[in-house]
Residue frames as a rotation matrix with the C-alpha (Angstrom) as fourth column:
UNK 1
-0.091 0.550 -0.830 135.33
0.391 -0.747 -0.537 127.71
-0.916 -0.374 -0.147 10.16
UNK 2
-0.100 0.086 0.991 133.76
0.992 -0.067 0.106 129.11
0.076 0.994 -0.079 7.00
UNK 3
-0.934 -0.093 -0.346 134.28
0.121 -0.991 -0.061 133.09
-0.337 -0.098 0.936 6.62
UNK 4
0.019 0.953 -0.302 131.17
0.183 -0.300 -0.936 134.83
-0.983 -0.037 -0.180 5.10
UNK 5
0.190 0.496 -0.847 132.34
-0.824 -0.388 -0.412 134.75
-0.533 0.777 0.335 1.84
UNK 6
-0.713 -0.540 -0.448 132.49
-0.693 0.642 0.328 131.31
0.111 0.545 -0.831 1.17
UNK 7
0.539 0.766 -0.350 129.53
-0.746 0.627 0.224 128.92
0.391 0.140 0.909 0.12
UNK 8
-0.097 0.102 0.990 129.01
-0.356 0.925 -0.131 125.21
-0.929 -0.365 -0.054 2.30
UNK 9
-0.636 -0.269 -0.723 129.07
-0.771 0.208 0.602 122.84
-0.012 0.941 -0.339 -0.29
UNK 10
0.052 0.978 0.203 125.14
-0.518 0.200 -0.832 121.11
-0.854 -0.062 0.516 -0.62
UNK 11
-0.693 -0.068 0.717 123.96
0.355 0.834 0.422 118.19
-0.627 0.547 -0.555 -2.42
UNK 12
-0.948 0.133 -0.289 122.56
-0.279 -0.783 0.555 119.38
-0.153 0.607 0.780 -5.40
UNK 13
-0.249 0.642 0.726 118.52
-0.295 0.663 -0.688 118.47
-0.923 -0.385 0.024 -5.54
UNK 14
-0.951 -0.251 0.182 117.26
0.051 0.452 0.890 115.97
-0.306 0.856 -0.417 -8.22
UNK 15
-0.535 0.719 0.443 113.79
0.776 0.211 0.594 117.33
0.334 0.662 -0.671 -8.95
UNK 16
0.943 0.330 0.035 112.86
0.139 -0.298 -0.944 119.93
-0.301 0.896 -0.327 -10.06
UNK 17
0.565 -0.636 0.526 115.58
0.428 -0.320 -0.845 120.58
0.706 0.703 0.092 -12.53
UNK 18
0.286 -0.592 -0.754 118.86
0.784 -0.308 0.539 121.31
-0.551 -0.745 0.376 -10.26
UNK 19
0.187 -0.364 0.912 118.70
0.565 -0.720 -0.403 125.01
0.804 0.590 0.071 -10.77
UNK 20
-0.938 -0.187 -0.292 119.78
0.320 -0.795 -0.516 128.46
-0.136 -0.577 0.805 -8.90
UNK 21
0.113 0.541 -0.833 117.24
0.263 -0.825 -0.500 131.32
-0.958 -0.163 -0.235 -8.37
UNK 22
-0.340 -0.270 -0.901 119.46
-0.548 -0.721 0.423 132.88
-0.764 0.638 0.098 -11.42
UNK 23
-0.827 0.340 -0.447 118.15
-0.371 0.267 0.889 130.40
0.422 0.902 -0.095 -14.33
UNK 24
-0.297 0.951 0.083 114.66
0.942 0.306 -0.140 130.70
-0.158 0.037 -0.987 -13.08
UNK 25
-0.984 0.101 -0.145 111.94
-0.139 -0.949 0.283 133.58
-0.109 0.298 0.948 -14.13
UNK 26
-0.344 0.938 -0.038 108.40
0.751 0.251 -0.611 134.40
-0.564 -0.238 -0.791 -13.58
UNK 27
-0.791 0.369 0.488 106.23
0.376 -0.336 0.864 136.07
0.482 0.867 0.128 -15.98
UNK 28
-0.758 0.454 -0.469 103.62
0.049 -0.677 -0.734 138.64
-0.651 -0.579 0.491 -14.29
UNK 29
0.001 0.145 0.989 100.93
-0.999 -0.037 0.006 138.00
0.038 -0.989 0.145 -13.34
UNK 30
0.636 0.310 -0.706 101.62
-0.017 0.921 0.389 134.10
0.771 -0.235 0.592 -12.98
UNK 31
0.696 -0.393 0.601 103.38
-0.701 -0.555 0.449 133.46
0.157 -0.733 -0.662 -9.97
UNK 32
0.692 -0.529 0.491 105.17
0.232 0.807 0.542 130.23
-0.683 -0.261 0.682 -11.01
UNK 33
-0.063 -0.993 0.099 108.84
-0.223 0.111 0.969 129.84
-0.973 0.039 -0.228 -11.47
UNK 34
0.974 0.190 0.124 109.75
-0.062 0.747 -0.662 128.74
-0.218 0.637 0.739 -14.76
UNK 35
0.165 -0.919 0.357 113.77
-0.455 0.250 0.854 127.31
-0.875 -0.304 -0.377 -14.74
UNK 36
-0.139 -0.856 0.498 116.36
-0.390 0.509 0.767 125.90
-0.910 -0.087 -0.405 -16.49
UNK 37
-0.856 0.109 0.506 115.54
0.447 0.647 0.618 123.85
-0.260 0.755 -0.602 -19.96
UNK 38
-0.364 0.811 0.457 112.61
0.914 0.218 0.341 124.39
0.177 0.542 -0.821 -19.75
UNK 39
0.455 0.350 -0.819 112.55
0.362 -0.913 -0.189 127.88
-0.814 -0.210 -0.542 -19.21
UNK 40
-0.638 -0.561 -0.528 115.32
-0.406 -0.338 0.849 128.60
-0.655 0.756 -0.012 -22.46
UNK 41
-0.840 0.014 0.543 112.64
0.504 0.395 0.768 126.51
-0.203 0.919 -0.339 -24.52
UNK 42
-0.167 0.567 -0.807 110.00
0.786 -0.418 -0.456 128.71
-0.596 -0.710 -0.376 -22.90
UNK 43
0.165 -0.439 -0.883 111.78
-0.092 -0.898 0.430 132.18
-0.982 0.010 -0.188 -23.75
UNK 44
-0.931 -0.215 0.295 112.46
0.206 0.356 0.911 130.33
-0.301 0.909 -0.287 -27.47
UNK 45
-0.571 0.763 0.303 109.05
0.820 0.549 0.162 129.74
-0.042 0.341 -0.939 -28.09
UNK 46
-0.397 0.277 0.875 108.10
0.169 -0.915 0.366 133.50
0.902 0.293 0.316 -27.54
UNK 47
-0.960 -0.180 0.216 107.53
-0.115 -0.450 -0.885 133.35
0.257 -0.875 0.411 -23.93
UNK 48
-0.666 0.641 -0.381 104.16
0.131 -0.402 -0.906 134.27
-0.734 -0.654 0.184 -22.41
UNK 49
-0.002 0.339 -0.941 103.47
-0.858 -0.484 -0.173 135.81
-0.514 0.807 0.292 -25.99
UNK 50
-0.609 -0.004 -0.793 103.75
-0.749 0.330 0.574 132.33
0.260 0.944 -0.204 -27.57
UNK 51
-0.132 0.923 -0.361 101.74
-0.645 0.196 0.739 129.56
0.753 0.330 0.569 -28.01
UNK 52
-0.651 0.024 -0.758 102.63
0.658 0.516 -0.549 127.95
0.378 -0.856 -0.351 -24.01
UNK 53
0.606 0.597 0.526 100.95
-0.054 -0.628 0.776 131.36
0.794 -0.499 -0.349 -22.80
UNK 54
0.125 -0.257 0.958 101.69
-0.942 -0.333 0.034 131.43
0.310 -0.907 -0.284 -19.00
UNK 55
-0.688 -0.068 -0.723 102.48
0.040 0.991 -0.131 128.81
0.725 -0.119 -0.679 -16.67
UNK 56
0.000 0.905 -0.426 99.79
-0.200 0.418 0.886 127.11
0.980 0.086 0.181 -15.18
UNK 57
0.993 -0.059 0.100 101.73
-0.079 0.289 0.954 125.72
-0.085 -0.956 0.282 -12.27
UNK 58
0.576 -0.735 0.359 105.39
-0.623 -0.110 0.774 124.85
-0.529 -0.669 -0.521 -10.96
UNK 59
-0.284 -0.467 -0.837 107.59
-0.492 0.821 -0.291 122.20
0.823 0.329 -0.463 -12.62
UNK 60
0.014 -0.219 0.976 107.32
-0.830 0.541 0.133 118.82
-0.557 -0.812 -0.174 -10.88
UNK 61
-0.666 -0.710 0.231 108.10
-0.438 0.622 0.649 115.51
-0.604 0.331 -0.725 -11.03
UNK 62
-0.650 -0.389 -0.654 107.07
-0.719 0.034 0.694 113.66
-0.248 0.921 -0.301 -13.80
UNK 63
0.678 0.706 0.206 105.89
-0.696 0.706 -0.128 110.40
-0.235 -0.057 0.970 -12.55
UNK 64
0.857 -0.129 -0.499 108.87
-0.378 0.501 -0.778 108.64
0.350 0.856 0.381 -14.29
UNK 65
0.864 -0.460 -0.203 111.18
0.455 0.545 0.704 108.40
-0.213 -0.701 0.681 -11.96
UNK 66
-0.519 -0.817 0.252 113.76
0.855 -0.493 0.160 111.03
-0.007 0.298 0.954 -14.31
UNK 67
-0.698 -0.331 0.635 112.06
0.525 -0.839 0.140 114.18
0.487 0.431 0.760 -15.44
UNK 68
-0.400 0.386 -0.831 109.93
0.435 -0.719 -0.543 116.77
-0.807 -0.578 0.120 -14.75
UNK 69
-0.334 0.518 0.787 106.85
0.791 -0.300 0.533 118.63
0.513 0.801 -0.310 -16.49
UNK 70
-0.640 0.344 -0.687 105.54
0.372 -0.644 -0.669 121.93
-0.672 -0.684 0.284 -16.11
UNK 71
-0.381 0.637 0.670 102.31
0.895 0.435 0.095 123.10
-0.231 0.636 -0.736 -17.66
UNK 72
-0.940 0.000 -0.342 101.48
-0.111 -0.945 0.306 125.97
-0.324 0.326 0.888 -19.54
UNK 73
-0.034 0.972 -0.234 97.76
-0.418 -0.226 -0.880 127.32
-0.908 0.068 0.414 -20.77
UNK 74
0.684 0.210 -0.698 99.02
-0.729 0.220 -0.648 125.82
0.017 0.953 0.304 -24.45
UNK 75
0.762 0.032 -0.647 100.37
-0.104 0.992 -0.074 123.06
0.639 0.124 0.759 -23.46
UNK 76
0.817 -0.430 0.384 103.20
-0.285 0.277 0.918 120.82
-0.501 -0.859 0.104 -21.20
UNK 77
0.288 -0.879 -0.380 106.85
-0.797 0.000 -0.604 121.11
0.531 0.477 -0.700 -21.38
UNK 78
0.975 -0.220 0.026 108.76
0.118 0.616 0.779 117.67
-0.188 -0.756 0.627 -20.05
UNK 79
0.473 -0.877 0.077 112.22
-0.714 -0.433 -0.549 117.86
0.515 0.205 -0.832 -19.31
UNK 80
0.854 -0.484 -0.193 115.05
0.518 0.748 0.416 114.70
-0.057 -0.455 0.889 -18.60
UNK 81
-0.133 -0.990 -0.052 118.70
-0.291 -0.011 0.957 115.14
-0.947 0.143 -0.287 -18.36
UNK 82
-0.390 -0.313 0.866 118.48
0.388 0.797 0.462 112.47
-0.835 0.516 -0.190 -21.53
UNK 83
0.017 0.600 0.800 115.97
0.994 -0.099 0.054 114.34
0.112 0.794 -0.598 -23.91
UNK 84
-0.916 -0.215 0.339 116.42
0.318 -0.905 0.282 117.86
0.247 0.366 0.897 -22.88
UNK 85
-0.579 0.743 -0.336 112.99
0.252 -0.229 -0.940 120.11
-0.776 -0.629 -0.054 -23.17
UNK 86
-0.963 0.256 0.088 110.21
0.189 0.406 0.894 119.26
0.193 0.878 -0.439 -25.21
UNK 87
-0.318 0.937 0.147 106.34
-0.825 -0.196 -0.530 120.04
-0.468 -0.290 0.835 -25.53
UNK 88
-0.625 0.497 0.602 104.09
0.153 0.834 -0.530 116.71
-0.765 -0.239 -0.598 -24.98
């Protein structure tokens, strides 16, 4: 029996980026998420105010079978485990 303060223990998912709620952040008025990696290179880069602008859409998967891109009005961040987060 699990009390109410104690978390089930869930397989962690493997695309997008296995984050929480707490290392994601949206940027008004876009309404997509932007997380993890690729949200700290995001927030580096000057945010909204720099040259990604907003995001376009969500993170998803890649195509590659490891990472994950999400696209911004100035361009697309990909993110692996292996390379971190980078603009294409």
């Amino acid at each position: 029996m699990t009390g109410a303060g104690q978390a089930l223990a869930q397989p962690a998912p493997t695309t997008p980026q296995a984050t929480s709620a707490a290392t994601c952040q949206s940027f008004w008025p876009s309404q997509h998420l932007v997380c993890g990696e690729i949200l700290d290179l995001y927030k580096s880069l000057g945010g909204p105010a720099g040259t990604l602008s907003y995001p376009q859409g969500s993170e998803a998967p890649a195509g590659d079978g490891v990472g994950t891109r999400q696209v911004f009005l100035g361009g697309t961040v990909y993110y692996s485990p292996a390379t971190s987060a980078y603009i294409e």
